[in-house]
C-alpha positions in Angstrom: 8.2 19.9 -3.3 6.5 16.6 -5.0 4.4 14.9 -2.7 3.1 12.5 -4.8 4.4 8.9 -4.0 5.9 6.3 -6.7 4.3 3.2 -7.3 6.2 1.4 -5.2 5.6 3.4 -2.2 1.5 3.7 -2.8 1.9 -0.3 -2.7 3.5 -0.1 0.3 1.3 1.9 2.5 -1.8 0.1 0.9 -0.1 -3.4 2.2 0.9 -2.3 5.3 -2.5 -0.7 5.9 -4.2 -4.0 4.8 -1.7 -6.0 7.5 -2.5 -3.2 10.2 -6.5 -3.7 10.0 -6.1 -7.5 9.7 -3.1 -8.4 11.8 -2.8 -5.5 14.3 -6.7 -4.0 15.3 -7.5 -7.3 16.7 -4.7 -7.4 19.5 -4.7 -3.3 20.1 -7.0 -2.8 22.5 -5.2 -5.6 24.7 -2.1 -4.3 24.3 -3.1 -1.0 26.0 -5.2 -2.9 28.7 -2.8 -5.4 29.4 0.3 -3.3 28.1 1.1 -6.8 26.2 3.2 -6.8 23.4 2.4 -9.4 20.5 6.1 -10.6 19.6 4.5 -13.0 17.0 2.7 -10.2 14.9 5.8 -8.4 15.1 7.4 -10.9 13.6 5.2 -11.2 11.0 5.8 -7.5 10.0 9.4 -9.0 9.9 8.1 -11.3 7.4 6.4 -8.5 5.2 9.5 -6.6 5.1 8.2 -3.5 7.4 10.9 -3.9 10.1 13.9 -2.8 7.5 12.5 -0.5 5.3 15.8 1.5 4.9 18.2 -1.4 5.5 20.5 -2.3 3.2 19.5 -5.4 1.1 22.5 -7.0 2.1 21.5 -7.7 5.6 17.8 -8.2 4.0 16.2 -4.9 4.2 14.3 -2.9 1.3 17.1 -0.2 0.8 14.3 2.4 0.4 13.5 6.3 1.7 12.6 7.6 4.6 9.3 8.8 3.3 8.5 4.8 3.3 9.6 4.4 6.8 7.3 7.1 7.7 3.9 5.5 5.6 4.6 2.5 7.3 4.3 3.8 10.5 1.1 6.3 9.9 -0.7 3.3 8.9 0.6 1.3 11.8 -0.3 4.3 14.1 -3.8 4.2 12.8 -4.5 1.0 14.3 -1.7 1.0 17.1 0.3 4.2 17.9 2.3 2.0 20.8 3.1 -0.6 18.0 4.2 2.1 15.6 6.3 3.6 18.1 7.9 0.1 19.2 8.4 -0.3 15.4 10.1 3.0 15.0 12.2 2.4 18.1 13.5 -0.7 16.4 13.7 0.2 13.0 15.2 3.2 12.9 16.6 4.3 16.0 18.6 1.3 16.6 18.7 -0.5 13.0 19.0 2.5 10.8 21.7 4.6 13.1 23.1 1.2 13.3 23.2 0.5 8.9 24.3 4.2 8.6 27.4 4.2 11.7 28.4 0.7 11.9 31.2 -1.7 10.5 30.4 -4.7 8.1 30.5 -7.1 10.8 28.5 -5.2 13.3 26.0 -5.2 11.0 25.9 -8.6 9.4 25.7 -9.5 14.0 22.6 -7.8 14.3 20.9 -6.9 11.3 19.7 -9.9 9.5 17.5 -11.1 12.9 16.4 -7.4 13.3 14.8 -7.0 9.6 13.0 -10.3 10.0 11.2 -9.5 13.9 13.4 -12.2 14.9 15.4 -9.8 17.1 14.4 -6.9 18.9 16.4 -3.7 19.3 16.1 -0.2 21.2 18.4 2.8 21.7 19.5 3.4 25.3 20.4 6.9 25.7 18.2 8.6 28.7 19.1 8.4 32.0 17.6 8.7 35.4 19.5 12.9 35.2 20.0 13.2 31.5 16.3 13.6 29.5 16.4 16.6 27.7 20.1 17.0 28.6 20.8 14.2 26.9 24.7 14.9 26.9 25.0 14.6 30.6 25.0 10.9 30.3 27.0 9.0 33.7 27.3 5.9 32.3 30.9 4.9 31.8 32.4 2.8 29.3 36.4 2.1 30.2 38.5 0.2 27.7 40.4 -2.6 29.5 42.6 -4.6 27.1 40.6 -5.7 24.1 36.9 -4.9 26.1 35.2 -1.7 27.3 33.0 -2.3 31.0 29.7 -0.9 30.7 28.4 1.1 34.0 25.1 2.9 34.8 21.7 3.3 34.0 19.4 4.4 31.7 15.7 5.9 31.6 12.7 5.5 29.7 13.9 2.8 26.5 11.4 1.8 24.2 11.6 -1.7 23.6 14.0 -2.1 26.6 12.6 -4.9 28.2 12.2 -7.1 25.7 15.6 -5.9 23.3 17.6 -8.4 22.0 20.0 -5.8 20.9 20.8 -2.1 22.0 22.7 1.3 20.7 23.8 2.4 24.1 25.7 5.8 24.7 28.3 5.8 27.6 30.7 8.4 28.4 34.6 7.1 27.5 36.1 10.4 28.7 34.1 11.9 31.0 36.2 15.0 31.2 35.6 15.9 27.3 31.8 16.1 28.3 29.7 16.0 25.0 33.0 14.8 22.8 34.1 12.4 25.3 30.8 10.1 24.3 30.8 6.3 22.4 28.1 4.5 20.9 28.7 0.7 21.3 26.6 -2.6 19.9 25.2 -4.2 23.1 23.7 -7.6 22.9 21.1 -8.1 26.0 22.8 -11.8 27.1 25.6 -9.4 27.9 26.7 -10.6 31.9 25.5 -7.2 33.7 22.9 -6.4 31.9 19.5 -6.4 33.3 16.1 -5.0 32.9 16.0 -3.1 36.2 12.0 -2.4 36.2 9.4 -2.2 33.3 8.0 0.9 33.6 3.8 1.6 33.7 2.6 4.5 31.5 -0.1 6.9 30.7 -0.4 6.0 27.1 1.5 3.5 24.5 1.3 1.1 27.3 1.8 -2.3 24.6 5.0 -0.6 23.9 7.6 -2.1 26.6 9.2 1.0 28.2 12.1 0.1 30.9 15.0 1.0 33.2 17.8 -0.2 32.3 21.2 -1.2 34.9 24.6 -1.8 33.2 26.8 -3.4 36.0 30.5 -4.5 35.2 29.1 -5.2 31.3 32.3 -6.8 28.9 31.1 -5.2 25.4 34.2 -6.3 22.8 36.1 -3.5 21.7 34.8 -4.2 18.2 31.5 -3.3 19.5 32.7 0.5 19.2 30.2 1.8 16.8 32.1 4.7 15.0 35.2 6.2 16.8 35.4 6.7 20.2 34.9 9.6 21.9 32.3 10.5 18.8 29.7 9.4 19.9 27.6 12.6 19.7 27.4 12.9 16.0 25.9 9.7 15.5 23.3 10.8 18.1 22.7 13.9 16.9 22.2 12.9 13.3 20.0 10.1 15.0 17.6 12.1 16.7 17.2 14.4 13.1 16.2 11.1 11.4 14.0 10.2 14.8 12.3 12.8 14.5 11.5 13.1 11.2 10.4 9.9 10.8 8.4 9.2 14.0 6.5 11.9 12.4 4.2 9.8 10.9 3.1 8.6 13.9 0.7 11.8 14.6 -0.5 11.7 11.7 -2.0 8.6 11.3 -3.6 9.4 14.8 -5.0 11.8 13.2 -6.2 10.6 9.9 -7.8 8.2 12.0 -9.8 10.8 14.3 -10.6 12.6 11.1 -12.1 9.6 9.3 -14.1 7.9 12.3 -15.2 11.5 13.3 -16.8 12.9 9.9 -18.3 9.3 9.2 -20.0 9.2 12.7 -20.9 13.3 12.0 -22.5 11.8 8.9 -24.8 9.4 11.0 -25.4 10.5 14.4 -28.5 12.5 15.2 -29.2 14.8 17.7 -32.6 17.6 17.9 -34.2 15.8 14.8 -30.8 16.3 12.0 -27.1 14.4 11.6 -24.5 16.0 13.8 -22.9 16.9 11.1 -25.1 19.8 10.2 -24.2 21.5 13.8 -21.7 24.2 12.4 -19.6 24.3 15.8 -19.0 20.2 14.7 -18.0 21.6 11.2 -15.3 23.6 12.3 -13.3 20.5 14.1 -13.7 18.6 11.0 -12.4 21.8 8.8 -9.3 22.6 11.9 -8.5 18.2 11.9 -8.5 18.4 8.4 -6.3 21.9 8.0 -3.9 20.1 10.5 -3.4 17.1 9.3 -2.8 18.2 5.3 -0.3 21.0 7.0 1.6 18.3 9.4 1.9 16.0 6.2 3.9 18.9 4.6 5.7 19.4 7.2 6.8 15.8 7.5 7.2 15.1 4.1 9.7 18.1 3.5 11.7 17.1 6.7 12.0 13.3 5.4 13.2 15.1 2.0 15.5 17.4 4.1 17.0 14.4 6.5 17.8 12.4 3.5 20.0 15.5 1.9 21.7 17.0 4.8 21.1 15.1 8.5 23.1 18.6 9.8 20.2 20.9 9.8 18.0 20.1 12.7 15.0 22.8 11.8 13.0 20.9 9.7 12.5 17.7 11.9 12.2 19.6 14.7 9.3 21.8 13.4 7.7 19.4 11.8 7.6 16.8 14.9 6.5 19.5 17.1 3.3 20.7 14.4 2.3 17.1 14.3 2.6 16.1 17.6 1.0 19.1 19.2 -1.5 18.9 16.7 -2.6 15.2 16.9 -3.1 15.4 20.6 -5.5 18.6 20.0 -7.8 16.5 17.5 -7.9 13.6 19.6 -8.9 15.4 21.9 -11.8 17.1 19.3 -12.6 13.5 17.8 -13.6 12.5 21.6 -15.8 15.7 22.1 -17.7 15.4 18.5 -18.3 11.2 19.9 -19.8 12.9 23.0 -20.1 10.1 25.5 -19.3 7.9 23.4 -16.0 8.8 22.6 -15.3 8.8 26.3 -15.6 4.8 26.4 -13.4 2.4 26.0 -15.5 1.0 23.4 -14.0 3.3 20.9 -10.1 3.5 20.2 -10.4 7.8 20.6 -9.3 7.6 24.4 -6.2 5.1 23.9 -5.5 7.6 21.0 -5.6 10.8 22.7 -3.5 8.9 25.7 -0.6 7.9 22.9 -0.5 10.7 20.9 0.8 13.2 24.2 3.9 11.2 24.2 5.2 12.7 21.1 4.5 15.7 22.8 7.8 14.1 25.2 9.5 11.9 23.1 12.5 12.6 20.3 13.3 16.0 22.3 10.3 17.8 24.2 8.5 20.4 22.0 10.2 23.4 24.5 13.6 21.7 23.2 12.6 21.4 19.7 11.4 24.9 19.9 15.2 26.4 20.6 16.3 24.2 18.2 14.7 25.7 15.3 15.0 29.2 16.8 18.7 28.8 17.2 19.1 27.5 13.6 17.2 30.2 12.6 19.0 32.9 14.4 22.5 31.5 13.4 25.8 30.8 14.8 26.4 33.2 17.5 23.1 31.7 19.0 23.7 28.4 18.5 24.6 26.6 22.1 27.4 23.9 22.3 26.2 20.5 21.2 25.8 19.8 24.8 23.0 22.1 25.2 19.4 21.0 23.6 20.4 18.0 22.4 18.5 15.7 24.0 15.3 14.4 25.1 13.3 12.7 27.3 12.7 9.8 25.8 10.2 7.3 26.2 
């Protein structure tokens, strides 16, 4: 596999890294003390184009790769793992699933606002009992006339409290179970809809995460994204892409423990010589480094793999578990090599090693990701019922 990016992508990431140190590292540290999120810089990635990356240009996107989606985010992550998440959230959980499952005029409703920042959107899949069972959904959609009424709940939604628009699984034949499910296009000024509580968090706290409550919602029957009762393939294929793509998220946390701890190696002294000398110190740098060059395989080939086939799940699955694991262990290391320092709140390492456990949780728990490469591995007769594994608990 080629791993060398075009011209176009090497732009890319060097504007988007240029935006991320100039625009984003001056609000970071507030958005994880005061879990604040800066709608006005996120609009101004809207303006620079890195809130539609694989959108169509009709609706304004850039029509380009996954891998790009991906650079964007590393860089973002960098600077602001909770922005990058609230990024990916938007961009591709709702936007792309949305560009890839819905009709022209779905689309053309929500897309335009959502490329430019002007709109905000989140999936709502999780509920309050259905995390890594994400099949068992209990909200109910029920098709009255030329309208289906939204009921229920749902757990853990990135962007949820500040979403303009949402992708929101419901159940339209409960008794089908995974193949009774529908997606529908849900605007938030929907009557019934309400942020039920904004939920406080361990780590990318200026990424709103909510509870959401669905109560007697009218959603127009030409919100149906995709057939009814289908509703699992779109998810399914979703959460490949999710993961693929979120991948990029651990591994700009670690490029960014990497480079802060070999340059502070190279300066700080201790018994009379630079840290950096001590071989025990040495061997993080050499492990950080092994890790990160072997996670940005892994993501690279399962952007390449998403983008042929979005039916094999291995590749995402593997790779998002690698990085993620991976990304907390070095933040981790990056603290210890800072010492005391590293330990402040001074220094970003702390708010990084807080963010990066989430993708230990999010897009399918690495336990859940682990059967799923082992049953695609092991074949059919292995292989559980779409209802089994499919889900996550989502954040």
């Amino acid at each position: 596999m080629d791993l060398s990016l075009s011209d176009e992508e090497r732009e890319l990431r060097e504007a988007a890294r240029r935006f991320a140190r100039k625009e984003i590292a001056p609000v970071a540290e507030r958005m994880d003390r005061e879990e604040y999120f800066p709608r006005d810089v996120f609009r101004r990635l809207g303006d620079q184009g890195f809130l539609g990356i694989t959108i169509p240009t009709v609706y304004g996107g850039l029509g380009l790769s996954y891998l790009a989606q991906a650079l964007i985010l590393e860089e973002i992550a960098r600077v602001s793992p909770a922005l990058a998440l609230s990024v990916g959230a938007h961009s591709n959980l709702f936007a792309d699933n949305l560009a890839r499952n819905g009709t022209p005029a779905q689309c053309e409703s929500a897309l335009p606002a959502i490329v430019t920042g002007q709109s905000v959107g989140a999936l709502a899949l999780t509920e309050p009992q259905a995390g890594s069972d994400a099949v068992a959904v209990r909200t109910r959609a029920e098709k009255r006339g030329d309208h289906y009424v939204l009921n229920g709940s749902k757990q853990f939604i990135t962007n949820g409290p500040v979403a303009d628009w949402l992708l929101v699984y419901a159940k339209t034949a409960p008794e089908r179970g995974a193949h009774g499910i529908s997606a529908f296009l849900v605007s938030s000024e929907t009557p019934g809809f309400t942020v039920a509580k904004r939920l406080d968090k361990m780590g990318m706290r200026g990424s709103p995460t909510g509870e959401l409550s669905f109560q007697d919602c009218p959603v127009p029957a030409d919100h149906l994204v995709g057939e009814e009762n289908a509703g699992v393939a779109i998810m399914m294929s979703g959460l490949n892409v999710e993961r693929a793509v979120l991948g990029g998220i651990p591994v700009g946390i670690m490029a960014e423990c990497l480079e802060r701890s070999v340059e502070y190696a190279r300066t700080r002294e201790q018994f009379g010589q630079k840290i950096g000398h001590f071989e025990l110190v040495q061997a993080k740098l050499a492990d950080m480094y092994a890790d990160l060059e072997a996670s940005r395989w892994l993501v690279a080939a399962a952007l390449d793999s998403v983008g042929r086939d979005r039916r094999s799940l291995r590749a995402s699955a593997a790779a998002l578990t690698f990085a993620s694991e991976a990304s907390t262990r070095h933040a981790l290391a990056a603290i210890q090599i800072h010492g005391g320092y590293g330990y402040m709140r001074d220094l970003p390492l702390e708010r990084l090693a807080r963010d990066a456990k989430l993708l230990e949780i999010g897009a399918g728990t690495s336990e859940i990701r682990r059967l799923v490469v082992a049953r695609e591995l092991l074949g059919p007769e292995f292989r559980e019922p779409p209802a089994e594994g499919a889900g996550r608990e989502r954040l």
